[in-house]
C-alpha positions in Angstrom: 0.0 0.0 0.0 1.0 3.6 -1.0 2.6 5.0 2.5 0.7 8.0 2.0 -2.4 6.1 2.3 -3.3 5.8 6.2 -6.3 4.2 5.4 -7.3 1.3 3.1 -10.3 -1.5 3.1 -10.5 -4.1 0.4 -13.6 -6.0 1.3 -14.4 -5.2 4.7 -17.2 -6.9 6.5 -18.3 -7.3 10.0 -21.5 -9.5 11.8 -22.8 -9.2 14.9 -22.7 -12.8 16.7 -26.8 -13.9 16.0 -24.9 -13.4 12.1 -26.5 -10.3 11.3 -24.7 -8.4 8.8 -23.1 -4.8 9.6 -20.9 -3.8 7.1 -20.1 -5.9 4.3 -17.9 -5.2 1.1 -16.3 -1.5 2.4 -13.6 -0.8 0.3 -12.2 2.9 1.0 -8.5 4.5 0.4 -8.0 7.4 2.2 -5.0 9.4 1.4 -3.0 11.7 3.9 -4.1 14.7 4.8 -7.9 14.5 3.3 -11.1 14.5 5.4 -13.1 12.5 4.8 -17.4 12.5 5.8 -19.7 9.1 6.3 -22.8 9.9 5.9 -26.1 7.4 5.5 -29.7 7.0 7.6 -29.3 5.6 11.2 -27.9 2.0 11.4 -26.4 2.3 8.2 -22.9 1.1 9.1 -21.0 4.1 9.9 -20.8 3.8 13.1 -19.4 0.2 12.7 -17.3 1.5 10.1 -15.5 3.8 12.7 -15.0 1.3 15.4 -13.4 -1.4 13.0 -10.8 1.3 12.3 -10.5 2.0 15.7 -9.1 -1.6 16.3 -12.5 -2.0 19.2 -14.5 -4.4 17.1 -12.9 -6.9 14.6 -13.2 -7.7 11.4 -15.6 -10.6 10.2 -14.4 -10.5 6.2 -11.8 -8.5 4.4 -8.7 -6.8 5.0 -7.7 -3.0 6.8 -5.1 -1.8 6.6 -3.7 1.5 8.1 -0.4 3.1 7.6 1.2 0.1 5.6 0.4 -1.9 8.3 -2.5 -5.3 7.6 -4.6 -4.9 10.8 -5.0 -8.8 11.5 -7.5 -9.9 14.5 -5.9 -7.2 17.2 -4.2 -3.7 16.3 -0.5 -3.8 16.8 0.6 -0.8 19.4 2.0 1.1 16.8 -0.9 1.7 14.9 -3.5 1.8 17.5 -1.8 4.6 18.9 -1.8 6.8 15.6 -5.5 6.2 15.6 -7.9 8.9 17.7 -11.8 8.4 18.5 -14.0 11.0 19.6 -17.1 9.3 20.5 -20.5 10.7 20.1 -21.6 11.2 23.9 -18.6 13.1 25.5 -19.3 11.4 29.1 -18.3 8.1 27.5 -14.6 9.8 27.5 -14.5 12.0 30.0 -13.8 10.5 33.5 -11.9 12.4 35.8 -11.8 15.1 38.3 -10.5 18.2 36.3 -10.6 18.8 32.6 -6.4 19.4 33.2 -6.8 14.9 34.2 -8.7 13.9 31.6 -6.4 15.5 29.2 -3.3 14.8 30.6 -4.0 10.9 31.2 -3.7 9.8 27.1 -0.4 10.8 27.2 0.6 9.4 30.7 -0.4 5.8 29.7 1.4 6.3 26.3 4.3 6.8 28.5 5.2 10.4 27.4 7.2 11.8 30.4 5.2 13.7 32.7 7.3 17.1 31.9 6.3 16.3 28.7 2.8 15.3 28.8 1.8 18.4 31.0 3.4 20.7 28.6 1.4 19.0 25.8 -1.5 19.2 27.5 -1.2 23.2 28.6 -1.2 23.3 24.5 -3.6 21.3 23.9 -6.3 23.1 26.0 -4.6 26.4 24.6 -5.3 25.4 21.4 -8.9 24.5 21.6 -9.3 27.2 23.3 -10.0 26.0 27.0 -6.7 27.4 28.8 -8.5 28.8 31.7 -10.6 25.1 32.4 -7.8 23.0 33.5 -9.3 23.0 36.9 -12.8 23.1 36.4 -14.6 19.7 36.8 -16.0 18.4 33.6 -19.0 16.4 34.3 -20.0 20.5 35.0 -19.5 21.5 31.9 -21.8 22.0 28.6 -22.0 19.7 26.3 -20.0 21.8 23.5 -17.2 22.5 26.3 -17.5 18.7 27.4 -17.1 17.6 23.7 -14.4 20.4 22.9 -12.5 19.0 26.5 -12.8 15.5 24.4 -11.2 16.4 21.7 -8.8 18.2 23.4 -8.1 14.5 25.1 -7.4 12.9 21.4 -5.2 15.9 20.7 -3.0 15.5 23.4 -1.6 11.9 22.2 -0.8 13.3 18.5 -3.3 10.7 16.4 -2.6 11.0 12.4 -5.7 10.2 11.9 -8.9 11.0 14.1 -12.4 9.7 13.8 -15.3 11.3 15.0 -18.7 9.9 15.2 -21.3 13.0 15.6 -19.1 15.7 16.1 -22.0 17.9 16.6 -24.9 16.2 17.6 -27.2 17.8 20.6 -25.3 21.2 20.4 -26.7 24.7 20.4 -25.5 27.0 17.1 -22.9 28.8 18.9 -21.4 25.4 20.5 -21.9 23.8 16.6 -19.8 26.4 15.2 -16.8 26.4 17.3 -16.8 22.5 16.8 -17.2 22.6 13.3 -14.2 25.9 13.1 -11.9 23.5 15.7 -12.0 20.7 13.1 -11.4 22.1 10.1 -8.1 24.0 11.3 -6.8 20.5 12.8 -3.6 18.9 10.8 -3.9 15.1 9.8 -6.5 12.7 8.5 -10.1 13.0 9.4 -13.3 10.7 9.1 -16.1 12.3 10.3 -19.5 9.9 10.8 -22.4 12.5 10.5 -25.9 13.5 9.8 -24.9 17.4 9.5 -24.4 18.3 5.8 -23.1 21.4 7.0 -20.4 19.5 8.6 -19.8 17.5 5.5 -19.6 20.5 3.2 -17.4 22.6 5.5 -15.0 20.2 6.6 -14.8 17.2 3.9 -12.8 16.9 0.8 -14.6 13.6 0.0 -17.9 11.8 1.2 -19.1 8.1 1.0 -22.9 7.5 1.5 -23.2 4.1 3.5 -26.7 2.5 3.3 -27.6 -1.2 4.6 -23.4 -2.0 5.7 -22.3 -1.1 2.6 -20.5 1.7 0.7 -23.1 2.9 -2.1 -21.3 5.7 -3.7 -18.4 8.3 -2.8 -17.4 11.5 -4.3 -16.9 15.1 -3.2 -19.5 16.8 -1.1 -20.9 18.7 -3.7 -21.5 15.5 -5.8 -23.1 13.7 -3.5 -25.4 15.8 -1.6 -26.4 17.8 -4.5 -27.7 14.8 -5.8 -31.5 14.8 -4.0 -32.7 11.9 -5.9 -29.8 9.9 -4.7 -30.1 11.4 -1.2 -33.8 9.9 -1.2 -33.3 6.5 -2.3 -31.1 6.1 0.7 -33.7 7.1 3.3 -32.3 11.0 3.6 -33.5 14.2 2.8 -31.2 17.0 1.4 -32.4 20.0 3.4 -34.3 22.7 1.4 -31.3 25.0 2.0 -28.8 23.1 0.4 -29.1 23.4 -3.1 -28.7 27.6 -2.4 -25.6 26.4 -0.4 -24.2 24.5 -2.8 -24.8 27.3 -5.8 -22.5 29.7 -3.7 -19.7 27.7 -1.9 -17.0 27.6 -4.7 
């Protein structure tokens, strides 16, 4: 595989253990650097999708491979720790006393020396803009400062590539917006699992509609959600919106 390809399926399948069928047939190549949205109606596959890459559910058919490396039945170290998740309820990730702990402990257990991992993670929280919330407890916090706080966790170990399932799901405009601004500045690869077109069209250079576990077409934002009739057959509706959007986003 091209080493500038983090992320490549040939085939990929996965049933749940009563053999009911998931995913099946995925085959994606994600190059370096490009973001990438999933989009498809609820129990589509994307979330599957996500956490096959993730290395936390494995494969039943095909091949993954991720940075050069052929992911067999468990994720070598090496790998798995290039790989970030932000999950779609930030209380799944978020677990200890201050926001400054939660942040800090990726690091730790990666073995990053303590100097070290406190300095990354006064950065971090710099960066996504949470400097002054080291010491605040985040089980307080909103839910767009508890998912930013989440992020900020995945940050602080240095992924090349990050997944996030619902970036913005349950958040107010304002909280929406600064999630959707943080992504798009962030360096590396991203797949983003979501049922915002807005997301899609202002982060993604590419977009693969899932439906029934299995990849039914991809192509650039534009292509694919400006195709209503497409959108339809696959149990979603483009929003009345988006073809104005799409006329004046070059």
């Amino acid at each position: 595989m091209d080493a500038v390809t983090p992320v490549q399926t040939n085939g990929l399948g996965y049933s749940y253990e009563d053999g009911t069928e998931a995913l099946s047939d995925v085959s994606l190549a994600i190059r370096d650097g490009e973001k990438w949205g999933l989009i498809g109606a609820n129990g589509a596959g994307k979330t599957t999708l996500l956490l096959l890459l993730a290395g936390l559910l494995r494969r039943t058919s095909g091949a993954i491979e991720l940075f050069g490396t052929t992911v067999a039945d468990d994720v070598p170290d090496s790998v798995r720790h290039r790989v970030g998740v932000v999950f779609p309820n930030p209380d799944d990730q978020l677990f200890s006393p201050t926001v400054f702990e939660d942040v800090v402990f990726g690091p730790l257990n990666l073995g990053v020396a303590r100097d070290v991992a406190h300095d990354r993670t006064h950065a971090v929280l710099e960066r996504v803009g949470l400097a002054d919330f080291e010491s605040r407890v985040p089980q307080h916090l909103s839910t767009g400062e508890k998912r930013t706080v989440a992020i900020a966790t995945v940050l602080a170990m240095e992924p090349s590539l990050i997944l996030f399932d619902e970036p913005t799901s349950g958040l107010d405009p304002h909280s929406r917006a600064r999630i959707v601004d943080l992504i798009r500045t962030l360096d590396g690869t991203h797949i983003v699992a979501t049922h915002d077109f807005d997301v899609v069209l202002e982060i993604c250079d590419q977009v693969a509609l899932l439906a029934e576990g299995k990849v039914v077409v991809t192509g650039t934002p534009r292509e694919v959600l400006g195709n209503e009739k497409l959108l339809q057959e696959h149990g979603l509706i483009q929003p009345r919106w988006l073809p104005y959007l799409l006329d004046n986003t070059p």
